[in-house]
N, C-alpha and C positions, 0 to 999 in steps of 0.2 A: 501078100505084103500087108504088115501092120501099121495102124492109123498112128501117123506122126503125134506128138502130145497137143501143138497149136491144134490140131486139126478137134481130138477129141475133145480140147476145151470149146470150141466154138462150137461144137452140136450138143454138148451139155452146156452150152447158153443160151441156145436156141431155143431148146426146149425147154429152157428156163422159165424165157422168157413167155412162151406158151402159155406156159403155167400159171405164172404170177399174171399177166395179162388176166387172163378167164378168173382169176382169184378176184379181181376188183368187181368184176362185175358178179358174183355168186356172195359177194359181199355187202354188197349193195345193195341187190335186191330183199338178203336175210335183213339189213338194219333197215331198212323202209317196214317192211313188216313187222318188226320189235318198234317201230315206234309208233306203227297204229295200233299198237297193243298194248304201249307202256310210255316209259320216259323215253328219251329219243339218247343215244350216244352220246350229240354232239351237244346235250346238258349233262350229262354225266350218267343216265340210265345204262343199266347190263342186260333188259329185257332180249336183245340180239342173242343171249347166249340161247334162250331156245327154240331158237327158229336152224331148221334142219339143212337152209340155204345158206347162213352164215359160217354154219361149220363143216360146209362142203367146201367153200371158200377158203375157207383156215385151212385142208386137205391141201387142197390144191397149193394155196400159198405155199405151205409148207415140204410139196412137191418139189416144187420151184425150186425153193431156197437151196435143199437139199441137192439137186440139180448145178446150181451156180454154184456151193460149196464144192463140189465135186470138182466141176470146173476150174476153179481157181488153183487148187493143186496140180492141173495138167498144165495150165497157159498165165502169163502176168495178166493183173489187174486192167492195166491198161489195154486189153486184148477183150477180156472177159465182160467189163464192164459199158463201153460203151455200144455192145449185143442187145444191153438190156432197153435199148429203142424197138426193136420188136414189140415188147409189151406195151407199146403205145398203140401201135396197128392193131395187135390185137382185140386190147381193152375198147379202143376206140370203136371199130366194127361191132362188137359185141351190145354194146353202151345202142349203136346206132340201132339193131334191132331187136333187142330184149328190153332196155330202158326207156326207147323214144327220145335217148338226146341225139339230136339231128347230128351228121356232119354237117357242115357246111361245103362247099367248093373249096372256097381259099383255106379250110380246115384241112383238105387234103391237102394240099399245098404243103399245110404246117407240116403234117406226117413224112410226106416227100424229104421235107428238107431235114426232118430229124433224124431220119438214115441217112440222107446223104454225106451229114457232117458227120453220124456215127463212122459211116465208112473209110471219110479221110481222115478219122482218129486212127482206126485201124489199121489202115494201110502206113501208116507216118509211122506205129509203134514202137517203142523202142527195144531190142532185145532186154529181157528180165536179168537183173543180176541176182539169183538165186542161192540166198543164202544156204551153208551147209549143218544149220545145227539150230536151235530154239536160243540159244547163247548168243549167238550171233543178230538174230532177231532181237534180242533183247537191248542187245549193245544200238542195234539202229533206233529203237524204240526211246532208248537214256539218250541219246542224243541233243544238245541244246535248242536247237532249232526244232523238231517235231516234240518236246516236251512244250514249248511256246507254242505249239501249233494246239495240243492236249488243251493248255489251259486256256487258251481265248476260248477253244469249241466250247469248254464246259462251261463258261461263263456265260456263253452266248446262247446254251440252251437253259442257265439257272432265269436268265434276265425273258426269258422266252416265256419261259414256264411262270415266275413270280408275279411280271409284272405284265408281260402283255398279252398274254393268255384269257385271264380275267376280265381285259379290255378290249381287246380287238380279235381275240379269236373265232367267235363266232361269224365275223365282215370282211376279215384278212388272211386267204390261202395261206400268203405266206411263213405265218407266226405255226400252225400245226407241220404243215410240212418242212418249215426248218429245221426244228425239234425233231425231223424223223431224217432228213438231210443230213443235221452234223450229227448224231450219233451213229447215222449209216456210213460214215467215211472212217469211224474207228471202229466199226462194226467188219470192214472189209479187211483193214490192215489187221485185226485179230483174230479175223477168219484166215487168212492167208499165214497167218502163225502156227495157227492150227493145225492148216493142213500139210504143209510143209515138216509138221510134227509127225502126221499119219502118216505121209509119202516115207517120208527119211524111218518112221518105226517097221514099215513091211518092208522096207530094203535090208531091215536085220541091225538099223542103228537106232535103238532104243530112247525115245525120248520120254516116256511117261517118267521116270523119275525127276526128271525135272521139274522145279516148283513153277519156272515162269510159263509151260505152255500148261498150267493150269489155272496159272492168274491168266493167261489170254484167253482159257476157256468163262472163267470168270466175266473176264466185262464182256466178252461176247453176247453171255446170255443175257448179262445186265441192257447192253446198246439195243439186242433185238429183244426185247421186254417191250421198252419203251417205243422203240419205232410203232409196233403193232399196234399199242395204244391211242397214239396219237395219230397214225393211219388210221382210225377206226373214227377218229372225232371227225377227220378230213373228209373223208366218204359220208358221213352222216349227213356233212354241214355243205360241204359244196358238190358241183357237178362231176360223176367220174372221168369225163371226155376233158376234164380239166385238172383231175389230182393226178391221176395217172401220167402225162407230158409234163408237169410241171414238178412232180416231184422226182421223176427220171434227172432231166436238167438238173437240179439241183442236190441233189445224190449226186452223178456221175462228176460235177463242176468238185464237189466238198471230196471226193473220193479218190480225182487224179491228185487235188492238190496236195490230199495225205499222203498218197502212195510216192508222189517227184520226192515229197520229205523226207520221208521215212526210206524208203528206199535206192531214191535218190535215181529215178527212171531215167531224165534228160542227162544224166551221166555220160560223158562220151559223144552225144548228138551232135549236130551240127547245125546252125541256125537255122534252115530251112525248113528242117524237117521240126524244130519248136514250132515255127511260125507257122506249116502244114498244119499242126495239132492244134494251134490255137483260134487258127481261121476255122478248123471243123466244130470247133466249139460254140464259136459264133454262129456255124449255120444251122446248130441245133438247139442253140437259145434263139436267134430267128424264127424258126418254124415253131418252136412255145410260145413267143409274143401273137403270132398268126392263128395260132388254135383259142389263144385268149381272145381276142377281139374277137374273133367270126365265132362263138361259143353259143351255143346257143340256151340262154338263159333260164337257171332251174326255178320255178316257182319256190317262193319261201315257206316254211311251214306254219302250219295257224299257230297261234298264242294260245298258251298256257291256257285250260278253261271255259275253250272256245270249240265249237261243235261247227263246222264247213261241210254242205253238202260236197260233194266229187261229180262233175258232170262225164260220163262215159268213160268211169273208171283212171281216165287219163290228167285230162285238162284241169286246173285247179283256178277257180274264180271266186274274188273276194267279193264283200258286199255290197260294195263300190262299183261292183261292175253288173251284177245282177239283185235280182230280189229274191235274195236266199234266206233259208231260215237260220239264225244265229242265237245258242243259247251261250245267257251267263249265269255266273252264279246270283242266286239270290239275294244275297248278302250284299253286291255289289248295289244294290239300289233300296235296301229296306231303308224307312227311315221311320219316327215313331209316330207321325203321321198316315200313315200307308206306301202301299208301293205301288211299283209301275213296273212291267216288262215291258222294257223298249223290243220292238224289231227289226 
């Protein structure tokens, strides 16, 4: 007996999720290394690109992705997506003994409850109303209400990017991983264009002639372009026991609310079973507030300039805290009288 479609989407999201998990952390280790070797990511260096862990990472990512693509053509969004809590367990465990970021206790906690709420999303789902053509996708797409939904997103990744990127990027998780949030919610609805394009082409109904599942091939590449980018600043700049759960939640949050639009999921529902889905929600933005607080805290990286002994490889102590050797430039203290090297 052959595996039902729900069935084969949820083990190609499993191992999706696998994937992409192990991806953050083969990520993170390659940009740590590219930035004791060069500019760091999360100021704008590409040094990471040669380091052999980085684009093991990208493999894998790209495993993943390919995996959850898959997926999305066997089962709805709303099924496929909120799977992708897995890659929190994963990432997280991985992080605990190859990184040194600790769990904490109440950090497990957090993970607990980000499956748990994944599950009562799942279990509430609503059956997919699966369009029968790339036209018909298109017609949900033109629609007045996810055309508004279109241009807040892109407004709110331009006002991301322009202005507070330059500002608080480097202090504020949430400014890179929004920028990788809302472009992944129109990265899903045009992934699911697509493949609904494949599925419907190997059944013998032709969609390549069509221009729009090529405009949806289109911004696909353009939305996963940029997520990767600013996934790359994220990991640089903050803790991965921390991008990982927090840019799940905020993906899966920007991703149902495209998919209710565009497709119109709570269609036919009945209130309980909204209110089922949106309590799961909540219990999986709970256990990301829980993983933030109990986090356990990444030391900063030195300034520009600036030469920091490493005591046992691990631990990172500024000069404040021991009597370390610290060089600066020269320059910084010449004056036409003589100079001094502070220590």
């Amino acid at each position: 007996m052959g595996l039902s479609d729900n069935l084969k989407g949820v083990i190609l999201a499993v191992a999706s999720s696998a994937f992409i998990g192990s991806s953050f952390i083969l990520k993170k280790k390659g940009l740590k290394r590219g930035g004791a070797s060069g500019i760091r990511a999360g100021v704008g260096g590409y040094t990471y690109l040669l380091e052999p862990l980085w684009w093991a990472g990208m493999i894998t990512m790209i495993m993943g992705e390919i995996a959850n693509f898959v997926a999305y053509i066997y089962a709805p969004a709303v099924l496929v997506t909120p799977l992708g809590a897995l890659s929190i367990i994963v990432s997280a465990c991985l992080a605990h003994f190859l990184l040194n970021e600790r769990i904490q206790k109440m950090g497990i906690v957090g993970c607990v409850s980000c499956i748990v709420g994944s599950v009562v999303i799942v279990i509430h789902a609503p059956q997919e109303h699966t369009p029968s053509s790339v036209q018909d996708i298109w017609t949900l797409a033109t629609q007045p209400a996810f055309l508004v939904y279109v241009v807040a997103t892109l407004s709110a990744v331009l006002a991301l990017v322009l202005h507070f990127e330059p500002h608080y990027g480097q202090t504020n998780i949430l400014v890179y991983l929004g920028i990788c949030s809302l472009m992944g919610s129109l990265t899903v609805v045009s992934i699911k264009a697509i493949g609904i394009a494949i599925k419907l082409t190997l059944d013998g109904m032709s969609q390549i002639a069509y221009p729009q599942t090529w405009f949806f091939l289109t911004v696909a590449v353009i939305c996963v372009i940029t997520q990767l980018i600013y996934l790359n600043k994220a990991l640089d700049t903050f803790n991965a026991t921390l991008v990982s759960p927090v840019y799940y939640v905020m993906f899966t949050t920007f991703t149902i609310i495209a998919s209710v639009i565009m497709f119109k999921d709570w269609s036919g529902q009945n209130a309980g079973s909204i209110a089922s889905e949106i309590c799961g929600l909540i219990t999986v933005l709970s256990g990301t507030i829980i993983l933030h607080v109990t986090r356990e805290q990444e030391p900063p990286p030195p300034p520009v300039g600036t030469m920091t002994w490493f005591i046992n490889g691990d631990s990172l102590k500024s000069p404040e805290e021991e009597h370390l050797i610290t060089h600066h430039r020269l320059d910084e203290y010449y004056e036409p009288r003589g100079f001094a090297i502070l220590r």
